[in-house]
C-alpha positions as CSV (number, residue, x, y, z in Angstrom):
1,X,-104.7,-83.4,122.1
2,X,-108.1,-82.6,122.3
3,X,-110.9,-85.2,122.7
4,X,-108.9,-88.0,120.4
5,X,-110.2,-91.4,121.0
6,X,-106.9,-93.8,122.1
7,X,-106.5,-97.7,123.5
8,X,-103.7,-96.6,125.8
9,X,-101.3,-98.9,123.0
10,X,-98.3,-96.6,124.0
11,X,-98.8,-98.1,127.5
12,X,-99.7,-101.2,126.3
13,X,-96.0,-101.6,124.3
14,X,-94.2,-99.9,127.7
15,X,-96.0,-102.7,129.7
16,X,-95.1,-105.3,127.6
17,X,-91.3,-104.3,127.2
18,X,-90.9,-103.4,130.9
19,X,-92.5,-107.2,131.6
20,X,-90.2,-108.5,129.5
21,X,-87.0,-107.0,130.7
22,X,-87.9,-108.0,134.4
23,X,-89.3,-111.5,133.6
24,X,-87.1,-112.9,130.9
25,X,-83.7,-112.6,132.5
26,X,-85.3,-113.7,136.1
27,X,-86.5,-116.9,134.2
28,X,-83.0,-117.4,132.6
29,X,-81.2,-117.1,135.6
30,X,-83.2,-119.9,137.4
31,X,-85.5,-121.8,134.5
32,X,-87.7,-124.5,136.1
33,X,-87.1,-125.8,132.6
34,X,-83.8,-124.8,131.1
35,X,-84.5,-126.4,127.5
36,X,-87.4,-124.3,127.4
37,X,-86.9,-121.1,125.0
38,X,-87.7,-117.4,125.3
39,X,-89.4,-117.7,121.9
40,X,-91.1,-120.7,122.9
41,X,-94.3,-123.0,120.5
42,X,-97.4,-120.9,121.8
43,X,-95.7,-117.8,122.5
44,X,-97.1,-115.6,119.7
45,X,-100.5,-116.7,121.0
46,X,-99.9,-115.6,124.3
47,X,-98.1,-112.4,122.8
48,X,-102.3,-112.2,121.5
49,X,-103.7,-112.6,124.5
50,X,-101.3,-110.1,126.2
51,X,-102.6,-107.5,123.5
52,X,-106.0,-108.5,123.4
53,X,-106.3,-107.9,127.6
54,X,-104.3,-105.1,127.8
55,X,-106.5,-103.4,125.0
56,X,-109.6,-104.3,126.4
57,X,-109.3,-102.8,129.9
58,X,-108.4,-99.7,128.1
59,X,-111.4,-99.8,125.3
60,X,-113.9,-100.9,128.3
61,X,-112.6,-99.1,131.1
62,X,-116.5,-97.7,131.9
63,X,-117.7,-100.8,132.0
64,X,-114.7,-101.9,134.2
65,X,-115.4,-99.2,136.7
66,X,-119.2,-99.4,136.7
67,X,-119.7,-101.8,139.8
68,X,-117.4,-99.7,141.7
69,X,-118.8,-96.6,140.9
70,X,-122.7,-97.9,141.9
71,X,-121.9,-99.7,144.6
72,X,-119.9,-97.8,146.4
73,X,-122.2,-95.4,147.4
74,X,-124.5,-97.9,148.5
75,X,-121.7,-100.2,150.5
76,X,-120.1,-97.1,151.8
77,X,-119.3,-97.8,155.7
78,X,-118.3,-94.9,156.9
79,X,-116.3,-96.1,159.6
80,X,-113.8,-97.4,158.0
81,X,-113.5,-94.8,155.1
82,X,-112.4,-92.0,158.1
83,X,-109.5,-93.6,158.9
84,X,-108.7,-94.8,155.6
85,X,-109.0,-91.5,154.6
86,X,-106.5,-89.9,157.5
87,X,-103.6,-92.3,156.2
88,X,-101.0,-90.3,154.0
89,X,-101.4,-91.2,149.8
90,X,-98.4,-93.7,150.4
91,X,-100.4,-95.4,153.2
92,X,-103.1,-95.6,151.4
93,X,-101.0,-97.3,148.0
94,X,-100.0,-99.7,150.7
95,X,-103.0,-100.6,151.6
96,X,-104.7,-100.6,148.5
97,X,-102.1,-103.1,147.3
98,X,-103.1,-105.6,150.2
99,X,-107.0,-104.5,149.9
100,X,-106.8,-105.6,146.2
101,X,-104.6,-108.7,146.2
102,X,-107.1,-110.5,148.7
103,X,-109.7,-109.4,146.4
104,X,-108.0,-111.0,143.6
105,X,-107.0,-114.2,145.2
106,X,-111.1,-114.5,146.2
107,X,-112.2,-113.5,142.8
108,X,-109.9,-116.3,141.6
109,X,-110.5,-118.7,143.8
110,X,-114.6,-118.5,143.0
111,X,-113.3,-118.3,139.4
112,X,-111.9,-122.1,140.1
113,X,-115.1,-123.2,141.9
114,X,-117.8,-121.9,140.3
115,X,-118.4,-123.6,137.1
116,X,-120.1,-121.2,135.0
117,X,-116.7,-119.0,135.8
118,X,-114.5,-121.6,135.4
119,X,-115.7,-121.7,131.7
120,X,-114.8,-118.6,131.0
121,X,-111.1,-119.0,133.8
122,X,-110.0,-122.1,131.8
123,X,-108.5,-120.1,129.1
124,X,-106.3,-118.8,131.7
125,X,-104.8,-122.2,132.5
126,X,-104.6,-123.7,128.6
127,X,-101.1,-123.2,128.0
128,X,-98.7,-125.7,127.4
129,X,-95.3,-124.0,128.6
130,X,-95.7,-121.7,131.3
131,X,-93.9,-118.5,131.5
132,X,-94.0,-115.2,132.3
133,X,-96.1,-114.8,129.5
134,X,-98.3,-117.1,129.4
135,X,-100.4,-115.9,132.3
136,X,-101.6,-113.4,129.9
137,X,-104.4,-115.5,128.0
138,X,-107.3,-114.0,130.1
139,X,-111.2,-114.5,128.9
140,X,-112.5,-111.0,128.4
141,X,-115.1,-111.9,131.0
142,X,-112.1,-112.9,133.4
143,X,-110.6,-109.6,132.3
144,X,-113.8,-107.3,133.1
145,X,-114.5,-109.2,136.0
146,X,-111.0,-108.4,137.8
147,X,-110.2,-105.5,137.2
148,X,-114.0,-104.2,137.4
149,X,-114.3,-106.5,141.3
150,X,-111.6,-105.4,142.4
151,X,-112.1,-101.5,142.4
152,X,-115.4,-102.3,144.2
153,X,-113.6,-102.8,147.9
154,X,-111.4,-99.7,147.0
155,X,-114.2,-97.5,146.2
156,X,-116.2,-98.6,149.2
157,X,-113.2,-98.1,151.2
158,X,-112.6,-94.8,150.5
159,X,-109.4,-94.3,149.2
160,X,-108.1,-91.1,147.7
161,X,-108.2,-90.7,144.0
162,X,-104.4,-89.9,144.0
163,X,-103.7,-93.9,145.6
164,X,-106.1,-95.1,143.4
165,X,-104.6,-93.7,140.7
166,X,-100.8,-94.6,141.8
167,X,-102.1,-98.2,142.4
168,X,-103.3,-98.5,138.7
169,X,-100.2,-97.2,137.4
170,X,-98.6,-99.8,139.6
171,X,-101.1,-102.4,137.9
């Protein structure tokens, strides 16, 4: 109501409940390691990390946006943006999907290869039991960084604000 300042903490606690009844009962129906437990040593820490990530993209979401939003304009090729921009919204979400998954998997990739972002990547990789929650323990560097990047090829793209928006939902 109004102009009331929020962390998005409602969606954070929907995320993290809707993860958990996908993930947990596809891990116990084919464990890689069945003595492993759902409340495993480390899980509380991840549970942090989870929080900690989710909050931040909502508390820095201006930041996040800001190398889309200046380059764009300036990395704008227009021939590709018309017939992006003729494909229906579900088209689009499709696309966008594929658009920002090879974005992610670069922006990983030169996370892994480029020392100075590896310091900050490493984090990602320090836990001891892997599950579906442990891929949560994200430097807020790696955070900003991916979700920030990865809005770049969309906005240059020229998407529609309705797939863009669907596709964050998705995310």
């Amino acid at each position: 109501v109004g102009n009331r300042f929020a962390l998005g903490l409602d969606w954070f606690l929907l995320n993290l409940l809707l993860t958990a009844l996908v993930f947990v009962p596809l891990e116990r129906l084919r464990p890689r390691r069945p003595e492993q437990l759902v409340f495993r040593r480390g899980w509380t820490t991840d549970l942090g990390w989870f929080f900690t990530s989710h909050v931040s993209v909502q508390a820095l979401s201006l930041v996040i946006m800001w190398p889309a939003a200046a380059l764009a304009p300036r990395l704008a090729i227009p021939a590709l943006q018309v017939p992006v921009a003729a494909l229906p919204v579900l088209g689009q979400f499709l696309l966008i999907l594929l658009v920002a998954d090879l974005t992610q998997y670069w922006q990983h990739r030169a996370f892994h290869e480029i020392p100075v972002l590896w310091r900050f990547h490493r984090v990602h990789h320090s836990s001891e039991r892997i599950d579906w929650l442990a891929g949560s323990r994200l430097h807020l560097v790696d955070v900003v960084a991916a979700r920030g990047l990865v809005l770049v090829p969309l906005a240059v793209l020229g998407f529609a604000p309705p797939a863009i928006y669907a596709y964050l939902t998705f995310v």
